[in-house]
C-alpha distance (Angstrom), angle and dihedral (degrees) to the residues before:
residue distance angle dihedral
X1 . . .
X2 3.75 . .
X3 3.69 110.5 .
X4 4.16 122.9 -165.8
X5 3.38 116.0 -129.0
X6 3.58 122.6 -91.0
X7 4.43 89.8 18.2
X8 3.45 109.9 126.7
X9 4.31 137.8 147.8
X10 4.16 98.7 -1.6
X11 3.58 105.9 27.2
X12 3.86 116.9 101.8
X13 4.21 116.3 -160.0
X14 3.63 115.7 175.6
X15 3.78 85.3 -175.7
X16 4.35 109.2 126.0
X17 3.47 130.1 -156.0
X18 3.71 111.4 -53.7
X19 3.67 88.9 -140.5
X20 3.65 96.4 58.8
X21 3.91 95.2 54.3
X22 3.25 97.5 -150.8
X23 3.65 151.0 135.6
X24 3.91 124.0 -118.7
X25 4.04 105.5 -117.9
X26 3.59 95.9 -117.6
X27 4.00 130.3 79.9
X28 3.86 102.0 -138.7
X29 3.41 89.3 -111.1
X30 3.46 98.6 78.6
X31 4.21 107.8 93.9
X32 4.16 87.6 -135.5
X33 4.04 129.0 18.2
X34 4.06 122.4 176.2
X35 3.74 109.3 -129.6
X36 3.54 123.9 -127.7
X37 3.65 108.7 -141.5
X38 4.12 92.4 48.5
X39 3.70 105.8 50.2
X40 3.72 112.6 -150.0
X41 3.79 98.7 18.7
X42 3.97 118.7 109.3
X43 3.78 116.2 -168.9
X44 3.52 115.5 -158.7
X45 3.85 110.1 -123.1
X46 3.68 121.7 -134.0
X47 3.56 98.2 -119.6
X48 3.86 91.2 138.3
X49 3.46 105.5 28.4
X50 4.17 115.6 73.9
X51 3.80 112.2 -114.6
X52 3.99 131.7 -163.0
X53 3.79 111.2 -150.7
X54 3.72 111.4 -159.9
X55 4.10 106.4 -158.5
X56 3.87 112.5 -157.7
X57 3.87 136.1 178.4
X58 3.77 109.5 -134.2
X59 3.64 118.1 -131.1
X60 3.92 90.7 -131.8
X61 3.40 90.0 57.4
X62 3.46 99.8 47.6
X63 4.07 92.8 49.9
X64 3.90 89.5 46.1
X65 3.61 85.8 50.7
X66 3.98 97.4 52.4
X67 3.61 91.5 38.9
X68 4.06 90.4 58.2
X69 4.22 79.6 43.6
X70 4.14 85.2 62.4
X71 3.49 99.7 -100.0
X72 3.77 126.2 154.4
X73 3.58 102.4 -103.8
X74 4.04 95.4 -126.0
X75 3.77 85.3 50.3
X76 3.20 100.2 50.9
X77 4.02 88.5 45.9
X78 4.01 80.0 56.5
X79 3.35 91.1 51.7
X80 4.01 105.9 49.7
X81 4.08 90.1 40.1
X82 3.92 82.8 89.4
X83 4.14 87.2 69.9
X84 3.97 79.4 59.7
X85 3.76 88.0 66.5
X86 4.02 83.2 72.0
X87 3.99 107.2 10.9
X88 3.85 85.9 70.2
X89 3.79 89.8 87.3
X90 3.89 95.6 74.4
X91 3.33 99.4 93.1
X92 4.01 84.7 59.6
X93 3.75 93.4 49.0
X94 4.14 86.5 107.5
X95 3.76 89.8 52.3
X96 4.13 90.2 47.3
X97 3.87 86.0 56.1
X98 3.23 94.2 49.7
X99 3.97 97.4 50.5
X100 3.71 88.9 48.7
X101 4.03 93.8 49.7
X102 3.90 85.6 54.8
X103 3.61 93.3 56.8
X104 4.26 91.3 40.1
X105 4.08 95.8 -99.1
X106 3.59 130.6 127.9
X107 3.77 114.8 -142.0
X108 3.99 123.9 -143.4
X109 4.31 113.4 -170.7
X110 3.91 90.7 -164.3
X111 3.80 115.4 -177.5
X112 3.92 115.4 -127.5
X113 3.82 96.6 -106.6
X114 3.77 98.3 48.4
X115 4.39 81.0 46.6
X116 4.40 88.4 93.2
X117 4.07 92.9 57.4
X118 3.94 99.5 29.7
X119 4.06 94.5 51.0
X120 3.93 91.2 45.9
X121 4.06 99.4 67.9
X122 3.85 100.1 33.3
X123 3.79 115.1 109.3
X124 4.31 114.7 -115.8
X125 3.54 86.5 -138.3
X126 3.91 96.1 66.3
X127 3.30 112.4 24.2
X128 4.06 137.9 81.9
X129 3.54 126.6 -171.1
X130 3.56 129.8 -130.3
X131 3.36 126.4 -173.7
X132 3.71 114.1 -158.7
X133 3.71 103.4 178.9
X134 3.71 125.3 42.1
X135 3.93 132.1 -164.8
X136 3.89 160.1 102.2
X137 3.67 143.6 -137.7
X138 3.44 90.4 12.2
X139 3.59 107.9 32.9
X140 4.12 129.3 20.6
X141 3.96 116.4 -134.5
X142 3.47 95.5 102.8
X143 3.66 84.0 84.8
X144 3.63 96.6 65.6
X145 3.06 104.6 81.1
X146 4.04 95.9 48.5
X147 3.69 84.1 53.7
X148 3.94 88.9 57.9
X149 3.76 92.5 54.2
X150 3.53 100.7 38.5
X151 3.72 77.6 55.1
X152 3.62 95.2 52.0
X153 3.68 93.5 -118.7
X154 3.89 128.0 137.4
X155 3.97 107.6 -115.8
X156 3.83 128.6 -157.8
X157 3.83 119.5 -128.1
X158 4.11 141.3 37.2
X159 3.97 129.5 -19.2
X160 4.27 106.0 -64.8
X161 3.47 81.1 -114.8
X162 4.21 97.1 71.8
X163 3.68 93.2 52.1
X164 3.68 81.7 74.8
X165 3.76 108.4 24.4
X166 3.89 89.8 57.5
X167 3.43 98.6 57.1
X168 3.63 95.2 54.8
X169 3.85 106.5 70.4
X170 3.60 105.5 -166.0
X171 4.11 94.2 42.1
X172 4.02 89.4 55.9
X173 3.75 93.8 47.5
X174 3.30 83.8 58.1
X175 3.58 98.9 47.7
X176 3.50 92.0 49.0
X177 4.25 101.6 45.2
X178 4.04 74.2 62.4
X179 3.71 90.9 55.7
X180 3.73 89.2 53.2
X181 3.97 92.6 -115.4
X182 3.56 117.7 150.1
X183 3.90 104.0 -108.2
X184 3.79 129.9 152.6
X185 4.37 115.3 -99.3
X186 3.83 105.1 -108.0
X187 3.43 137.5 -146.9
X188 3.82 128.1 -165.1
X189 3.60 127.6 -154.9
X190 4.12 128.0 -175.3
X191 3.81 124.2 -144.4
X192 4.02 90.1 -29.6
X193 3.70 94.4 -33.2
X194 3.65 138.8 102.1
X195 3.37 128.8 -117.4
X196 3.69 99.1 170.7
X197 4.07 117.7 2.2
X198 3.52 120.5 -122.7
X199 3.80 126.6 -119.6
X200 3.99 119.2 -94.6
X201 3.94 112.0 -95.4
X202 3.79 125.4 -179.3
X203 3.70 89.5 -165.6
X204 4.31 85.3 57.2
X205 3.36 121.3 -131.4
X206 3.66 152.7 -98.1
X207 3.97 135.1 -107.4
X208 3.73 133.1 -159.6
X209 3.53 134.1 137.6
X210 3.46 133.1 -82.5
X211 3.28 117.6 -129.7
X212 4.44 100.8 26.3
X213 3.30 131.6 95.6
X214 4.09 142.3 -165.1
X215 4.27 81.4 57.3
X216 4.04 85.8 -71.2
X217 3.92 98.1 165.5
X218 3.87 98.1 32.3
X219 3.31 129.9 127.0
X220 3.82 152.9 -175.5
X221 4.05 88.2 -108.9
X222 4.02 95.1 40.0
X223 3.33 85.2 107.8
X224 4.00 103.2 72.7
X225 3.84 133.1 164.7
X226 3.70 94.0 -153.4
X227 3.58 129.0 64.7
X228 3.95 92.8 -142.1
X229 3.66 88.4 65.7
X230 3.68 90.8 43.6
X231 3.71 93.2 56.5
X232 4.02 91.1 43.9
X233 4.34 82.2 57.0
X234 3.62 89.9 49.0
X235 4.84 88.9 55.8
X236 3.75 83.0 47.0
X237 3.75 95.4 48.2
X238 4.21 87.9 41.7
X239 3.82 86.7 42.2
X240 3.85 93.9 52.9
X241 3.76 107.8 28.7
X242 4.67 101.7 11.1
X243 4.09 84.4 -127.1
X244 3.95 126.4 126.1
X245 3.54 115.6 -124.9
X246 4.03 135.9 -140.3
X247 3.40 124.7 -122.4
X248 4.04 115.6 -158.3
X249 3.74 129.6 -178.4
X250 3.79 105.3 -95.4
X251 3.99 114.9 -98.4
X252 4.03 118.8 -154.4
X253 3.51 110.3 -145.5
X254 4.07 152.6 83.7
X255 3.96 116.5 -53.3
X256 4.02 109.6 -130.3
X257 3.72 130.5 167.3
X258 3.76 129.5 -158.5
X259 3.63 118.9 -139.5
X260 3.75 125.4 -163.3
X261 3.76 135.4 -178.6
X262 4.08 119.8 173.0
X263 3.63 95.4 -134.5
X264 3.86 79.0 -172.7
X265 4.19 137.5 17.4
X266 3.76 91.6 -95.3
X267 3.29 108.0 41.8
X268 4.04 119.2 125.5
X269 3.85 138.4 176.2
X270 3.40 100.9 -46.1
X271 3.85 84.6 77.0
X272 3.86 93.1 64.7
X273 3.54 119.9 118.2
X274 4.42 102.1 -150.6
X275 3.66 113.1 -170.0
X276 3.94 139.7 163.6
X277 4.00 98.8 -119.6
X278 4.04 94.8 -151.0
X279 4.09 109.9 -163.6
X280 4.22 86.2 169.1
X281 3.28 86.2 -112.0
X282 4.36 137.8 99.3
X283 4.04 86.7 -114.7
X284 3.62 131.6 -14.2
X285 4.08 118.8 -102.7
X286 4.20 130.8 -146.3
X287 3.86 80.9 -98.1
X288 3.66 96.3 59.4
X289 3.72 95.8 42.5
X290 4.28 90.1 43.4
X291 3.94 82.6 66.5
X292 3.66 104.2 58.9
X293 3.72 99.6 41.0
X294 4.31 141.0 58.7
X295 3.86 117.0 -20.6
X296 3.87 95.6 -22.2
X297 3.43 90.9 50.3
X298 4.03 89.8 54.9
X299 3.58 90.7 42.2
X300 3.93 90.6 55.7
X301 3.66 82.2 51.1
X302 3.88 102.7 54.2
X303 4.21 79.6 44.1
X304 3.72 97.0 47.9
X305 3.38 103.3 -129.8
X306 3.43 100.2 104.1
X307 4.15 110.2 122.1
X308 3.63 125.2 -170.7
X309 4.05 110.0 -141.3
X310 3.79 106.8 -111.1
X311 4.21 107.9 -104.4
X312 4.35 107.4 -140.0
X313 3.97 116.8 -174.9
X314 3.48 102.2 -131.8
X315 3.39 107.6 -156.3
X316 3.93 74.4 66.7
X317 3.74 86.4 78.2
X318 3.94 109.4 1.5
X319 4.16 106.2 39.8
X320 3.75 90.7 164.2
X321 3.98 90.9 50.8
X322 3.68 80.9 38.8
X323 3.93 89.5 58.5
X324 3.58 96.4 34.7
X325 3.70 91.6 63.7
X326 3.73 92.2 53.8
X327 3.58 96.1 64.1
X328 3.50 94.2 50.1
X329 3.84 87.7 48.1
X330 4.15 85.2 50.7
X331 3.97 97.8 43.4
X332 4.22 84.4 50.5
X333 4.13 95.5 52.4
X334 3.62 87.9 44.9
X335 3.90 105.0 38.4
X336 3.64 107.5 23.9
X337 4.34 100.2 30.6
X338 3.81 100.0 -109.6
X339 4.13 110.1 160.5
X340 3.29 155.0 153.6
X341 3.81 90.4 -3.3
X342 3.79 130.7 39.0
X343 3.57 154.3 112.9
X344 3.52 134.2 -158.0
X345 3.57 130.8 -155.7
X346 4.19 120.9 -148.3
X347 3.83 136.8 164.6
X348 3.94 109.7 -124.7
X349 3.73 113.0 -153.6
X350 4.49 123.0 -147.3
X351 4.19 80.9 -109.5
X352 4.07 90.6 64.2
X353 4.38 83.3 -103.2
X354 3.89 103.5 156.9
X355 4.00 113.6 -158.2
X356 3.50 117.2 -162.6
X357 4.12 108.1 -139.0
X358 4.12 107.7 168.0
X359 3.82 141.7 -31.4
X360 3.61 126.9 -136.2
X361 4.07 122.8 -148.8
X362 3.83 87.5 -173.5
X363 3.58 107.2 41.6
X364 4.10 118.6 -179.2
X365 3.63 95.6 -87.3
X366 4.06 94.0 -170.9
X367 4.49 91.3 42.0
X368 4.19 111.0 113.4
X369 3.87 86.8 -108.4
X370 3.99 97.6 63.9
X371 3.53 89.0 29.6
X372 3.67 89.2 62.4
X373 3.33 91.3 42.6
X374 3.38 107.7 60.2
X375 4.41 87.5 42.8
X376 4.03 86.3 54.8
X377 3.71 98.4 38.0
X378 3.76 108.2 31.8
X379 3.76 97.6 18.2
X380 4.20 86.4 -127.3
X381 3.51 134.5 111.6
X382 3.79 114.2 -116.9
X383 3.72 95.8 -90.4
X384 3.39 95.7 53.8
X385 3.74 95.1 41.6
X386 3.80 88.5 53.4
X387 3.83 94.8 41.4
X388 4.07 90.1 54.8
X389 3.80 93.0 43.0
X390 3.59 87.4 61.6
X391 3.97 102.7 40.5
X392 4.21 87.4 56.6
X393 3.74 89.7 54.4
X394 3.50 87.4 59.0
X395 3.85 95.8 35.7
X396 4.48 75.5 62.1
X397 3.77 84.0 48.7
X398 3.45 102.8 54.5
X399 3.73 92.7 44.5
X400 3.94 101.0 51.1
């Protein structure tokens, strides 16, 4: 039997060995099934106890992936540091399980590729879904939750729809001008050149790549007030990573980020936690975000440079901002699908101006920010938080 890193006493997988490609014999809603691999050891099944599965993409496999794709392998390492944003909770898979057998779950870490088998035998009735780890083109957990509702299972998180839409930065611009949120007019270029042109800013503008997260693709001179260096950042982003890149007027201003977690079914905006996320710099780059996350984040660590950005509440200093961003955050869960777990990402001008930048469906549950979050908001740490989130969706369950 396939076992996730870091899973040990308390954590059930029914995943098998990925080599084998096959099914275990039983349905998951049998009470007992003997299991093929291990002769002589039954597992009981959790047919009658509730059970969170938490489905993940591995950064290994995503790098391994790329590299068979004909990536560079230092690109490609670039690329799937992003999944570290999320994947950094392993090591407190034990502590998850624990949480959840407090509040009568079982828990299930279940790596993306073994998603397909697990998801098929599991019983509708007693399990949730949560996906961990988002993405496409580069990375595959968008798929997750598909695979929960082709299953017939009851999944945790935003409309299927967002696990796709928010990974493509120009396509959810779009989609939200036509909500009537207030987000910056893109343009998008392609390996120097343009595919749609970009509105004229005095201020200049500001480059990054589409389809990347965790600020992979930014640099010191992504912000650029002319559009000849913008279209020489969007060949080095197409040389490095084969993805387009946006190109937005440039917005002065404080970067904040809204985090939300519905500890329970009804919860609404009042629950988010808005803060100015202060790096001491104008914007952050893939350097600065390489050193809090994954590997490089440990090695910054064991070097002792690594720097947490400094988190501000800011209706502290800007209520009207503070406000601002909560209607935006209200007209997204109702209009576009966002819940139970999100965060949004805005630009907050001196004059209380709130610029909407990106949204996340799968935001880095174990980062500083959502860490924080969940202590100031919920008064949890993030296994409990997580653990509790999942026992009142099946509180709802149970009473429908």
């Amino acid at each position: 039997m396939k076992i996730a890193p870091h899973c040990r006493a308390g954590v059930q997988l029914t995943s098998v060995f990925r080599e084998s490609r096959m099914r275990p014999p039983c349905d998951g809603r049998q009470s007992r099934c003997q299991d093929p691999f291990i002769p002589g050891i039954v597992h009981l099944m959790s047919s009658r106890r509730p059970k969170l599965i938490l489905v993940y993409e591995p950064e290994k496999a995503c790098f391994d992936r790329l590299v068979a794709d004909g990536h560079v392998p230092a690109r490609a390492a670039e690329i799937a540091s992003y999944l570290a944003q999320s994947t950094d909770i392993a090591p407190e898979f034990d502590a998850l399980a624990a949480a959840c057998q407090t509040r009568g779950l079982s828990f299930v870490p279940v790596e993306l590729d073994d998603a397909a088998s697990v998801l098929a035998v599991e019983g509708p009735d007693t399990t949730l879904v949560w996906t961990l780890t988002d993405g496409i083109a580069y990375f595959r957990g968008g798929t997750a939750p598909a695979l929960a509702r082709l299953n017939g299972l009851k999944a945790l998180g935003a409309d299927d729809a967002l696990f796709a839409l928010c990974q493509d930065k120009f396509r959810s611009g779009a989609v939200l001008g036509a909500l009537g949120l207030p987000v910056p007019q893109s343009g998008l270029a392609r390996d120097g050149h343009w595919l749609v042109e970009p509105p004229a800013s005095p201020a200049g503008w500001f480059v990054k790549p589409n389809r990347l997260g965790a600020k992979i693709g930014i640099w010191p001179d992504s912000r650029c007030n002319d559009l000849g260096h913008a279209l020489e950042l969007s060949r080095r982003v197409f040389a490095a990573y084969r993805d387009d890149v946006v190109v937005q007027p440039y917005v002065a201003g404080r970067n904040a980020r809204a985090s939300f977690l519905g500890l329970k079914p009804d919860t609404g905006v009042e629950a988010l936690g808005i803060a100015f996320v202060d790096a001491g710099g104008d914007f952050q780059t893939m350097a600065d975000s390489l050193a809090l996350y994954g590997d490089t984040g440990e090695a910054a660590k064991a070097a002792g440079t690594y720097a947490e950005p400094v988190l501000l509440p800011v209706a502290a200093s800007q209520p009207r901002a503070d406000a601002r961003i909560r209607r935006i955050a209200e007209s997204m869960m109702t209009g576009l699908g966002l819940r139970d777990v999100f965060s949004i990402d805005f630009r907050v001008e001196a004059d209380d101006s709130v610029h909407l930048i990106e949204f996340e469906v799968c935001p880095g549950l174990p980062c500083f920010d959502f860490r924080a979050y969940c202590r100031t908001q919920w008064e949890m740490g993030l296994a409990d938080a997580m653990a509790e989130t999942a026992a009142s969706r099946f509180g709802r369950l149970a009473a429908s």
